[in-house]
C-alpha positions as CSV (number, residue, x, y, z in Angstrom):
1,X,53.7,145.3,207.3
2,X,56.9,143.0,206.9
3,X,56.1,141.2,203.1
4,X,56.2,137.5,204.5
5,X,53.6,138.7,206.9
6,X,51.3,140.0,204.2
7,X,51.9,137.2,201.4
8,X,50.3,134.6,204.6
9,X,47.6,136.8,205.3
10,X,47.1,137.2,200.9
11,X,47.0,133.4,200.6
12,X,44.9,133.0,203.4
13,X,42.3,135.1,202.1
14,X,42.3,133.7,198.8
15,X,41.1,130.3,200.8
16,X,44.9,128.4,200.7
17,X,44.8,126.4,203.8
18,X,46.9,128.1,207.2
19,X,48.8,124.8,207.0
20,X,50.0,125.0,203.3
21,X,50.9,128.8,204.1
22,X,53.2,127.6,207.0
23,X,54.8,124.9,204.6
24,X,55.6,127.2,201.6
25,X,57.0,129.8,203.8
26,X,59.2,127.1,205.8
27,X,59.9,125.7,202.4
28,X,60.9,129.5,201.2
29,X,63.0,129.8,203.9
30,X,65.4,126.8,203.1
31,X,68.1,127.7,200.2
32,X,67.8,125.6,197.0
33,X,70.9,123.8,197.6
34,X,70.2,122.5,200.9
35,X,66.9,121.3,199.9
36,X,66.3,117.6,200.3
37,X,67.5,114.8,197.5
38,X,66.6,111.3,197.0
39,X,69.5,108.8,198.0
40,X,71.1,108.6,194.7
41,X,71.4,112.4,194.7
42,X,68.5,113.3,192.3
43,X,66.4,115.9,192.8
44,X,62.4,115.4,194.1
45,X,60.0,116.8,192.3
46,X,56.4,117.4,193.6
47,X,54.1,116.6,191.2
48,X,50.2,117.9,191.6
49,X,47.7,116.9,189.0
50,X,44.7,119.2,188.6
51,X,40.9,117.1,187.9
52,X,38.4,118.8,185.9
53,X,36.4,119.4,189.0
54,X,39.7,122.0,189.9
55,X,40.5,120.4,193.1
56,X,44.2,119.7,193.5
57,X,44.9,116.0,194.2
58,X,48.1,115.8,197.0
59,X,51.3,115.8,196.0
60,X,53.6,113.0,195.3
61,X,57.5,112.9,195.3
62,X,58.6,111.6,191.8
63,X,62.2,110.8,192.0
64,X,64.3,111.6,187.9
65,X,67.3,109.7,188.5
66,X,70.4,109.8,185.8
67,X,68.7,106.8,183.7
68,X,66.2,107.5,180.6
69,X,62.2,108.1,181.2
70,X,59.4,109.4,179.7
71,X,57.3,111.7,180.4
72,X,53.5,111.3,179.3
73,X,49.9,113.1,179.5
74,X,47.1,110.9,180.6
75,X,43.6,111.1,179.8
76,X,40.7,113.0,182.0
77,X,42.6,116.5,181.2
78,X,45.2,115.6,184.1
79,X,49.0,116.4,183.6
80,X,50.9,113.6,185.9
81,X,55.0,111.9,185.3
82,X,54.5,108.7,184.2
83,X,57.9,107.5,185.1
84,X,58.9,104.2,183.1
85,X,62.1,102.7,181.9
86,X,63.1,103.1,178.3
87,X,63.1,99.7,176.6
88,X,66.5,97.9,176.9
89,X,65.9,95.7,173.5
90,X,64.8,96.1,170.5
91,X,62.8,93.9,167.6
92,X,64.7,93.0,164.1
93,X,64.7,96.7,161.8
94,X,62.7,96.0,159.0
95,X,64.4,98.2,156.1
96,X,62.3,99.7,153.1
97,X,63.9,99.0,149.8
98,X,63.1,101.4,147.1
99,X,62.2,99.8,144.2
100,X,60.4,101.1,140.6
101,X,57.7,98.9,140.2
102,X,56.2,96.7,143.3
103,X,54.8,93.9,140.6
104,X,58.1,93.2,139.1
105,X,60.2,93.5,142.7
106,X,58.7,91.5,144.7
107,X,58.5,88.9,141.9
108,X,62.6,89.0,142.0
109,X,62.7,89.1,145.7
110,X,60.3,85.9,145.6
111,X,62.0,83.9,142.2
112,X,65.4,85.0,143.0
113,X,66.3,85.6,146.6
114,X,63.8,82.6,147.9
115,X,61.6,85.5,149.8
116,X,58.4,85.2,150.7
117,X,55.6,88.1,149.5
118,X,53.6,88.2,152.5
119,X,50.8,90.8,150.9
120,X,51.5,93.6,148.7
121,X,49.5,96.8,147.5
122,X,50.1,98.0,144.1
123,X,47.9,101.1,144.4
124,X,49.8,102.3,147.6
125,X,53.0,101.7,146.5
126,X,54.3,99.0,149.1
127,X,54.7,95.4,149.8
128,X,56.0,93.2,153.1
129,X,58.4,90.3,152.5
130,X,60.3,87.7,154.7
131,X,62.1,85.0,155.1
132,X,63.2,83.5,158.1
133,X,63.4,86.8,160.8
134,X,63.8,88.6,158.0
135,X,61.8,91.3,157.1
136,X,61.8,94.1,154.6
137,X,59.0,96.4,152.4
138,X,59.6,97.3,149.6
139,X,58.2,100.8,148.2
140,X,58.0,102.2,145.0
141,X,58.6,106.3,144.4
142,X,54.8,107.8,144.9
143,X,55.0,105.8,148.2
144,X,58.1,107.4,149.4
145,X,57.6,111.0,147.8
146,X,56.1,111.9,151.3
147,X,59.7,111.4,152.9
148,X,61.7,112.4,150.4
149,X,63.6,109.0,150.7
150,X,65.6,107.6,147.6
151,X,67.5,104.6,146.7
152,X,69.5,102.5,145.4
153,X,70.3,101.4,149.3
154,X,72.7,98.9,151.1
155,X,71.4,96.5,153.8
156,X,73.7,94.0,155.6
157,X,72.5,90.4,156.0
158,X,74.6,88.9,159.3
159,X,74.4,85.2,158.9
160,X,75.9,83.1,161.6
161,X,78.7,81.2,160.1
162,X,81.1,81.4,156.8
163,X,79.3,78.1,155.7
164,X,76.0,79.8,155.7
165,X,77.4,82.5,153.7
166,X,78.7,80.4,151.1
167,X,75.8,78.2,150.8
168,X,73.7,81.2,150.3
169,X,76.0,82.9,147.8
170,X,75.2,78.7,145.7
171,X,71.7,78.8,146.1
172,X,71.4,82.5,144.9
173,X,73.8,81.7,142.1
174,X,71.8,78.4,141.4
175,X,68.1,81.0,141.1
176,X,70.0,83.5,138.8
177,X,70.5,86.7,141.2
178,X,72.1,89.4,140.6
179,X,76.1,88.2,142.7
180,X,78.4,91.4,142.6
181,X,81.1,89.1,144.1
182,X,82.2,86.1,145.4
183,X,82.4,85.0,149.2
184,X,85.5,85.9,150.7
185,X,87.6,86.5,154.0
186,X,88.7,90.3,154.3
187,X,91.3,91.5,156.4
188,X,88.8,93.4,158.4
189,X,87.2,89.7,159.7
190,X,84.2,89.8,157.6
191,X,83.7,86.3,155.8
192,X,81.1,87.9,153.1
193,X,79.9,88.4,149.3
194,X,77.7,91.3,147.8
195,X,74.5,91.0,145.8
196,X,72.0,93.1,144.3
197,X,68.3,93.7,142.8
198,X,67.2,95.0,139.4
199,X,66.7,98.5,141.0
200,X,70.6,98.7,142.3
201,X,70.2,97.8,145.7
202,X,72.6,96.0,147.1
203,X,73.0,93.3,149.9
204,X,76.4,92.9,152.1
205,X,76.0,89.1,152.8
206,X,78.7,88.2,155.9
207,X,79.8,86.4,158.9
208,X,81.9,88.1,161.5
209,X,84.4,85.8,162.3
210,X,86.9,88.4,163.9
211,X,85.2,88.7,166.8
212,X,84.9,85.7,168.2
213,X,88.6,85.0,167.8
214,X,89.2,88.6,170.0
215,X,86.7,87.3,172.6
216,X,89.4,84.1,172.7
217,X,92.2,85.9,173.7
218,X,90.4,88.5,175.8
């Protein structure tokens, strides 16, 4: 018996469908590169999601194109492709300062550096500030034992003009913070000044005025 003949007459008596055998064995007979492709030239892929009741659901041509998805299970003990779009934008990063006592860093961060302590958690070892958009925890060492993360750490502030940066460089002067240096224009096009907290971290305080003047003369 030629073996085509005898994987039908198998599937056939396991209870697959006469139909279905005819398809996979057309399907068989066509090579992989001739297969069919979705217009942009990406592959299909039949995907078949199995209920708990084991009765196959039909299949549904999901096409991956070149741009980023995710893949995801969903609930009911089904496996499907949930085809979505990776987010194109993303919210302000909230950076965790290490500090070495919560109490006393967030009363700097709120006496000095005109921040706002939003709440704050002794016993856990972190605390959320702002001010303005900006947001930041800070975390003491029993909080960040777990990751293994350490300080002192730098975080840029990007303020939108070189009178901003120089009004904030007074007012922080004015409160007694910790100034490293003094606003200035680099060669590089950053209009900035550097400050820090008891605990050594520092903040790069600057305008980017280089790039509007290359967007000028583009």
């Amino acid at each position: 018996m030629e073996p085509a003949v005898f994987l039908a007459a198998l599937l056939i008596f396991i209870g697959i469908p006469a139909l279905t055998v005819l398809k996979i064995a057309r399907l068989r007979a066509i090579p992989n590169r001739q297969r069919p492709t979705s217009l942009n030239g990406s592959r299909q892929l039949n995907i078949v999601s199995r209920t708990s009741n084991t009765s196959w659901q039909k299949p549904r041509s999901v096409s991956i194109s070149p741009s980023v998805y995710s893949l995801s299970h969903v609930k009911s003990g089904s496996l499907a492709a949930e085809v979505t779009p990776m987010a194109s934008t993303f919210p302000g990063a909230v950076p965790e300062i290490p500090v070495s006592d919560i109490k006393e860093a967030a009363a700097y961060y709120e006496r000095n550096l005109g921040f706002t302590v939003d709440w704050g958690d002794e016993e856990l070892g972190l605390a959320g500030i702002s001010r303005g958009n900006c947001r930041m925890f800070l975390a003491n060492a029993a909080f960040r034992k777990a990751y293994g993360n350490s300080g002192p750490v730098l975080t840029w502030l990007n303020l939108e003009s070189k009178e901003e940066v120089d009004t904030l460089h007074r007012l922080w002067g004015a409160s007694r913070a910790k100034l490293i240096s003094a606003p200035e224009s680099k060669p590089w096009g950053l209009h900035e000044f550097t400050a820090a907290d008891p605990d050594g971290n520092l903040f790069r305080v600057f305008y980017d005025f280089a790039t509007p003047e290359r967007a000028k003369h583009a």
